[in-house]
C-alpha positions as CSV (number, residue, x, y, z in Angstrom):
1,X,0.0,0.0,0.0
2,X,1.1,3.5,-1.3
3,X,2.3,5.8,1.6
4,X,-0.4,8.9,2.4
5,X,-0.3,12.4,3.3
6,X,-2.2,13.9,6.8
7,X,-2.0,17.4,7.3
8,X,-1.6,18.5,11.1
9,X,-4.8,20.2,10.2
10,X,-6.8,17.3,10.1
11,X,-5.8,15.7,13.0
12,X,-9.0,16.7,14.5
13,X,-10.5,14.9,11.8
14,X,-8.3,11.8,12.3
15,X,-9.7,11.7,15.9
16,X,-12.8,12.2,15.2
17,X,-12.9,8.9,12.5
18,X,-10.8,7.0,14.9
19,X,-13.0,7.0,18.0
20,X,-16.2,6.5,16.4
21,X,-14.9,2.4,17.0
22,X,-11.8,2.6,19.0
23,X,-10.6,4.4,22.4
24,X,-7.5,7.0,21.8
25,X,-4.9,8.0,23.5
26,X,-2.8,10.3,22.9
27,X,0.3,12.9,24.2
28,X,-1.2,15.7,26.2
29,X,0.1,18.1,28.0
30,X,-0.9,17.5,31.8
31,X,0.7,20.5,34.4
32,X,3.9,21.0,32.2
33,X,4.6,17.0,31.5
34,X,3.2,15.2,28.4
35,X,1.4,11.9,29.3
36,X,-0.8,9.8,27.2
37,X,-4.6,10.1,27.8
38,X,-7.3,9.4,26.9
39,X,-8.7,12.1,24.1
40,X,-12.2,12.6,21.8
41,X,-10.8,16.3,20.2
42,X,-7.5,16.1,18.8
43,X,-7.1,20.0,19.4
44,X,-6.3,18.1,23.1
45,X,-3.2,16.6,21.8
46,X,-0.1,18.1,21.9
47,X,2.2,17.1,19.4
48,X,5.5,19.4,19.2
49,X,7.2,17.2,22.1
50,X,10.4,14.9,22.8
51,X,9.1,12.4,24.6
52,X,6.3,11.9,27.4
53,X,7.6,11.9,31.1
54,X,5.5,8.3,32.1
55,X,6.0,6.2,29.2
56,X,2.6,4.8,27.8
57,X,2.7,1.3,29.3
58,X,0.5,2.3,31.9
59,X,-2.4,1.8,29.3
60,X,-2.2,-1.3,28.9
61,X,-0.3,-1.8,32.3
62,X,-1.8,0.5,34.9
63,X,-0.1,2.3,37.5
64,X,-2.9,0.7,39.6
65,X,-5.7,-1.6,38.1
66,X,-8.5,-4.0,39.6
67,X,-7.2,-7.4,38.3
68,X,-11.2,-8.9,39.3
69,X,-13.9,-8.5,41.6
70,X,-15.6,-10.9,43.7
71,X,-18.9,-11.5,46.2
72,X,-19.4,-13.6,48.8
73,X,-22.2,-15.8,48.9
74,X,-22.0,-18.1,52.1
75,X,-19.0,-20.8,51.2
76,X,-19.5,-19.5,47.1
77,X,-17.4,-17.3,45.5
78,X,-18.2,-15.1,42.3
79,X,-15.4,-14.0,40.5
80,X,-16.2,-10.9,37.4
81,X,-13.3,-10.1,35.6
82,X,-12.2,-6.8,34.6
83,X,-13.8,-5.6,31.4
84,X,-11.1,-3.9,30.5
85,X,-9.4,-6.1,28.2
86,X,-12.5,-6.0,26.0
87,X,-11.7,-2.3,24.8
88,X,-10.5,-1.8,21.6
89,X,-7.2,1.3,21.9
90,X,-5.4,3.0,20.1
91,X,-2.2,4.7,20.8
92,X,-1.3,7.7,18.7
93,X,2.1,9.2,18.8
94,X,3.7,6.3,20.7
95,X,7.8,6.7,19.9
96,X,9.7,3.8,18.2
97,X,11.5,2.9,21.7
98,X,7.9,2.9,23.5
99,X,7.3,0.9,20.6
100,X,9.9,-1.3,21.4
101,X,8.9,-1.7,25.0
102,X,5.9,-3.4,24.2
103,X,7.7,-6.0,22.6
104,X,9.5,-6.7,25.6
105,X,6.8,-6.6,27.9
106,X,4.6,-9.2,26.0
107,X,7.6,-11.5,26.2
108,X,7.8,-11.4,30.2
109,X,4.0,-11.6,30.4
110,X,3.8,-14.6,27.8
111,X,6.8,-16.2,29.7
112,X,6.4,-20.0,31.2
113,X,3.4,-21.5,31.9
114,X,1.0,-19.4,33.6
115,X,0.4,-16.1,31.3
116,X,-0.4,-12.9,32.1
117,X,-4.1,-12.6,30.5
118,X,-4.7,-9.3,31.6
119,X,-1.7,-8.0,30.1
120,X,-1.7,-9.9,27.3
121,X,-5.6,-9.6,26.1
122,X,-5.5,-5.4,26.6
123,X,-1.7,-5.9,24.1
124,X,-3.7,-7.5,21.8
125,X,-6.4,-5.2,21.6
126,X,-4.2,-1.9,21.5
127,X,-3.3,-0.4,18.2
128,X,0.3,1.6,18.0
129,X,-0.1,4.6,15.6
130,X,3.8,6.1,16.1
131,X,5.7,8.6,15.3
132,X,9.4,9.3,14.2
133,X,11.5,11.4,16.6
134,X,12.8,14.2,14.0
135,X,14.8,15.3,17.1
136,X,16.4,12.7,19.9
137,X,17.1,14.2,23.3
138,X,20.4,14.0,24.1
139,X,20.0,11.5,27.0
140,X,18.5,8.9,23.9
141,X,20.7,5.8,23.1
142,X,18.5,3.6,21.1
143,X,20.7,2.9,18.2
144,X,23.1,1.2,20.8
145,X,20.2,-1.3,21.5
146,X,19.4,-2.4,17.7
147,X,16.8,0.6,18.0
148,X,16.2,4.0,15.5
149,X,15.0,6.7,15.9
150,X,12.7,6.1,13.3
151,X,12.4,2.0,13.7
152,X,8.3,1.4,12.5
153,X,9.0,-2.4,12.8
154,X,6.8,-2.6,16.0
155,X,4.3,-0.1,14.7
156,X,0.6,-1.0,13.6
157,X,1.0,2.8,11.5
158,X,4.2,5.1,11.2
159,X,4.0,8.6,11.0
160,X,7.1,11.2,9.9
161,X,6.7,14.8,10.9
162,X,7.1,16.8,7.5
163,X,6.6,20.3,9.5
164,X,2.8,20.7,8.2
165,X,1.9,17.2,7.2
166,X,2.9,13.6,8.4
167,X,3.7,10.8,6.0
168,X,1.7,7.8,6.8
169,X,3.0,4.3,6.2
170,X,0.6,1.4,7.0
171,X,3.0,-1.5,8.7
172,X,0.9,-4.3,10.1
173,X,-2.4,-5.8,8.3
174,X,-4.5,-4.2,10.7
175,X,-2.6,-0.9,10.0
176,X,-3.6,-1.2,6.1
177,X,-7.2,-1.9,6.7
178,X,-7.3,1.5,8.8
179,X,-5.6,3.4,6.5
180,X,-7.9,2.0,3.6
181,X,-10.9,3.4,5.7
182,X,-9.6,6.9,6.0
183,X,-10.3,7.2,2.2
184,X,-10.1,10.8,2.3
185,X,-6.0,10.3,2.5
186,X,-4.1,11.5,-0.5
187,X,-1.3,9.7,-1.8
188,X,2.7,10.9,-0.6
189,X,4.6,12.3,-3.4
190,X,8.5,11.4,-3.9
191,X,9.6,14.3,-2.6
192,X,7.7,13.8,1.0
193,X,9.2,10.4,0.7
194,X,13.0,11.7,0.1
195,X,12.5,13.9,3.0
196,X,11.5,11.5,5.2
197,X,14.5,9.5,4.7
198,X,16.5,13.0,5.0
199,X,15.1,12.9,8.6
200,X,15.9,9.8,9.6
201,X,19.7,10.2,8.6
202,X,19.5,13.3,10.3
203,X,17.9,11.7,13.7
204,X,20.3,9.1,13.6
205,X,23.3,11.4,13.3
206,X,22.1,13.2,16.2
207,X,22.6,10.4,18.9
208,X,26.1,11.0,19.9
209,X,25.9,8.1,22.3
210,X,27.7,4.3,21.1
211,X,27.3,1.8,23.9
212,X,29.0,-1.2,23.4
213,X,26.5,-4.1,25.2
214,X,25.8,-6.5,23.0
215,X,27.8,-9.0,24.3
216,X,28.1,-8.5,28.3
217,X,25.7,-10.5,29.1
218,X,27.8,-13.7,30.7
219,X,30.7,-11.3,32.0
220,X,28.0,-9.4,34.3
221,X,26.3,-12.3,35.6
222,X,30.1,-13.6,36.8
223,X,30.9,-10.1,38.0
224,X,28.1,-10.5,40.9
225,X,30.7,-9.4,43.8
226,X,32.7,-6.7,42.0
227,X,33.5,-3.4,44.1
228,X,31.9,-2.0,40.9
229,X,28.6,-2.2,42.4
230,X,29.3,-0.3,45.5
231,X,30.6,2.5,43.1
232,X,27.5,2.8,41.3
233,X,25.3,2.3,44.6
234,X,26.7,5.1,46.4
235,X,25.1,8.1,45.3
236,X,21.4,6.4,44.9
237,X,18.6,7.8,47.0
238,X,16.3,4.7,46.0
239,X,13.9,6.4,45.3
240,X,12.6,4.7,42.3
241,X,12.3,7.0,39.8
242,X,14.2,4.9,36.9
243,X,11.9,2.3,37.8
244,X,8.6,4.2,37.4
245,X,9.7,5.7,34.4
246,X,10.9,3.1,32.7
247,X,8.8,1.2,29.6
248,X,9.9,-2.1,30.3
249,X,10.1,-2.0,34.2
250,X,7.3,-4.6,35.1
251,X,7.8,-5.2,38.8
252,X,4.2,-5.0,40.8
253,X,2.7,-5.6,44.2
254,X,-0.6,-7.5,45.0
255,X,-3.4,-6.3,47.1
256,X,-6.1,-7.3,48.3
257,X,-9.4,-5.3,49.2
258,X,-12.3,-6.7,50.9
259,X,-15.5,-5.3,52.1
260,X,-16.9,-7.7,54.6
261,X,-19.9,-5.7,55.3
262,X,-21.0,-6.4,51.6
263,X,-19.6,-9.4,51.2
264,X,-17.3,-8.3,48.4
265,X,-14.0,-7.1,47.5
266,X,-11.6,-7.3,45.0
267,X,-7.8,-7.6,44.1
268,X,-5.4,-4.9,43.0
269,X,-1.7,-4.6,41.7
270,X,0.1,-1.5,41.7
271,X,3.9,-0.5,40.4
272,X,6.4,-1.4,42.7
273,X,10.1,-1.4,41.9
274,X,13.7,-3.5,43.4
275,X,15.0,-0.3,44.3
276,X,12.8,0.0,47.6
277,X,13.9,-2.0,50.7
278,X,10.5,-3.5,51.4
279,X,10.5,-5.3,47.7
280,X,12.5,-8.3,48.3
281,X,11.7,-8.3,52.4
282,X,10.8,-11.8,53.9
283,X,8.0,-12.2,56.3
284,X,11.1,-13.4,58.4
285,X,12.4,-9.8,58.7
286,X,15.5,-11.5,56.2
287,X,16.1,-9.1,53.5
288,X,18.5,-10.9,50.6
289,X,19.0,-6.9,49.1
290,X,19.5,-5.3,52.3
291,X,21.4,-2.2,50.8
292,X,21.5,0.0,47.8
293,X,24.6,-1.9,46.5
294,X,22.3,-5.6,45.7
295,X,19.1,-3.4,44.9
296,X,21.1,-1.2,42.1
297,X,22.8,-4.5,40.9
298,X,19.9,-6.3,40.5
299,X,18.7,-3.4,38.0
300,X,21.7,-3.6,36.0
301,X,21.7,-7.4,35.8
302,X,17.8,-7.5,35.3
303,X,18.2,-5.5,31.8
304,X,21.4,-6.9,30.9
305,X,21.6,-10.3,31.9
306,X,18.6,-12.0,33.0
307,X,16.1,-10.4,30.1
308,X,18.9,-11.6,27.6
309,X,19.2,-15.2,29.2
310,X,15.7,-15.5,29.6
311,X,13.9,-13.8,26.4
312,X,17.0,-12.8,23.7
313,X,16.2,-9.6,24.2
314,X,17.7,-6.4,26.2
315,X,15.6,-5.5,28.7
316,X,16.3,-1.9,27.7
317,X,15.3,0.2,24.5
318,X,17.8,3.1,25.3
319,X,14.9,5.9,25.6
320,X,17.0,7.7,28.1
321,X,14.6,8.9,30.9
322,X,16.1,7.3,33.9
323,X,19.2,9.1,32.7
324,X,17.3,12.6,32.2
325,X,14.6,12.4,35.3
326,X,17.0,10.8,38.0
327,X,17.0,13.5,41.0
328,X,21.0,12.5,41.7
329,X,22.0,12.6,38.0
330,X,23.1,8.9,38.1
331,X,23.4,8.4,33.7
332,X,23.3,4.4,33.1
333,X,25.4,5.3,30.1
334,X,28.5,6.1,32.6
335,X,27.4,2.8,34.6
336,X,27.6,0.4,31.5
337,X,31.0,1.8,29.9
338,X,32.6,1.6,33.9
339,X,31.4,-2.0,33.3
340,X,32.1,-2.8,29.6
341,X,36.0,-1.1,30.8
342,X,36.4,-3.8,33.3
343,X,34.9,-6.7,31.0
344,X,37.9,-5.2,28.6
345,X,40.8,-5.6,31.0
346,X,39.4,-9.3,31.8
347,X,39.6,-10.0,28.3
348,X,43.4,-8.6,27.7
349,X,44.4,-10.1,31.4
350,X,42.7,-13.6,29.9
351,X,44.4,-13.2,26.4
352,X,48.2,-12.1,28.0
């Protein structure tokens, strides 16, 4: 299917097609920060931005959601599902490494025998509509993870920001069926196409970062007592916030709610992160990461290591905001050349 034009004009009328049979959500600007909501006017979506602050996950993985419901009935129990997973999203102006994230998060939450459903039903049922980033921040290192700034491989649609108009590319079937619908699309010419390829080359040359982590996967998991880790521990505050913002952070706590009044309640999860002491606590009062130094390891090793041993894939897609939003200014660029540097004198102490 030929590429089409959309001018930023009709945005509005883009919305307005799209949520007459799906939900959408989109960047909007909320106190200063752009998060993705939930928007019926596309004069609410703010579209000159870098990147949102809380990557858009939390739509199909909550900051906190009702996993069921249930009543009492003397010894009987009724379960009711959530009825979420039954909505039908889309998510417009998702970036390629938010993109990306998805595809990391669907293989923890498809991983071994029992299956994530909620997850996996409300992935199913969400639509990616992305856009290129014409402009990388300078905390992004995507390229370093097999990423682009313009990578529309995990994309349902891919959009490139030609100043007044997008080019659209339909990428999945479902994609192409949309795009037939909006009939009132006009064909790109081949000078919107040239110029989206001059943006990309341009993007691309704009990440100065080159991380070399391909390969470290083995060495870190045998470096698990290096002083290295009490280096990088020492400035942390713990207080999360690379966790929380992170697109393929997945860690989550368990509640339960009940109203024994009504005879009802129901059960919850919520974030939760490795960085905070109460994570890994035992009911014993034993606490296997009882400092910073095991709780800031076990984030390293989780992206770098286990994902990789486990899944194939980096548990990272180098979107940069636990570098740009920590509070201490701790970069995980610094962190992984400290470590790649010591894998490098192992391999020339080895070799001699």
């Amino acid at each position: 299917m030929q590429e089409k034009i959309i001018f930023k004009k009709e945005i509005p009328k883009l919305v307005k097609e799209l949520t007459k049979e799906y939900i959408l959500y989109a960047p909007k600007n909320v106190k200063g920060n752009i998060e993705y909501k939930r928007v019926n006017d596309g004069k609410d979506i703010e579209l000159e931005f870098l990147n949102s602050k809380v990557p858009p996950k939390e739509i199909v993985f909550p900051r906190m959601e009702t996993m069921f419901t249930y009543t009492r009935n003397g010894k009987n129990i009724e379960i009711q599902k959530s009825k979420k997973v039954e909505d039908k999203n889309i998510i417009f102006g998702i970036r390629p490494c938010d993109a990306h994230s998805f595809v990391l998060l669907e293989q923890f939450f498809n991983f071994g025998e029992f299956k994530d459903d909620l997850f996996l039903n409300k992935r199913k049922n969400t639509i990616l509509m992305g856009i290129g980033c014409n402009t990388p921040r300078n905390t992004c290192f995507c390229t370093s993870l097999e990423g682009h700034p313009f990578k529309k491989d995990d994309m349902d649609i891919f959009m490139v920001d030609l100043d007044d108009r997008y080019v659209v590319t339909p990428i999945s079937d479902t994609g192409k069926e949309i795009i037939k619908r909006l009939s009132w699309l006009v064909d790109a010419k081949e000078e919107d196409l040239e110029k989206a390829i001059e943006l990309s080359k341009k993007a691309e040359s704009m990440i100065s970062t080159t991380l070399e982590i391909q390969d470290s996967y083995d060495f870190l998991d045998s470096e698990f007592s290096d002083p290295i880790w009490k280096e990088i521990s020492e400035t942390c505050m713990g207080c999360g916030s690379c966790s929380f913002l992170c697109p393929t952070c997945t860690c989550f706590d368990v509640i339960d709610e009940e109203d024994q009044y009504n005879n009802r309640g129901r059960r919850m999860r919520i974030w939760d992160t490795c960085q905070f002491c109460l994570y890994s606590l035992h009911t014993s009062g034993h606490n296997p990461r009882d400092s910073s130094i095991e709780r800031c390891r076990n984030r390293i090793l989780h992206k770098f290591s286990y994902y990789p041993t486990n899944y194939n894939l980096i548990g990272c897609v180098g979107c940069g905001r636990c570098i740009q939003l920590c509070p201490v200014n701790n970069d995980l660029r610094v962190i992984l050349r400290k470590l790649n540097e010591i894998q490098k004198k192992e391999e020339k102490t080895i070799v001699a």
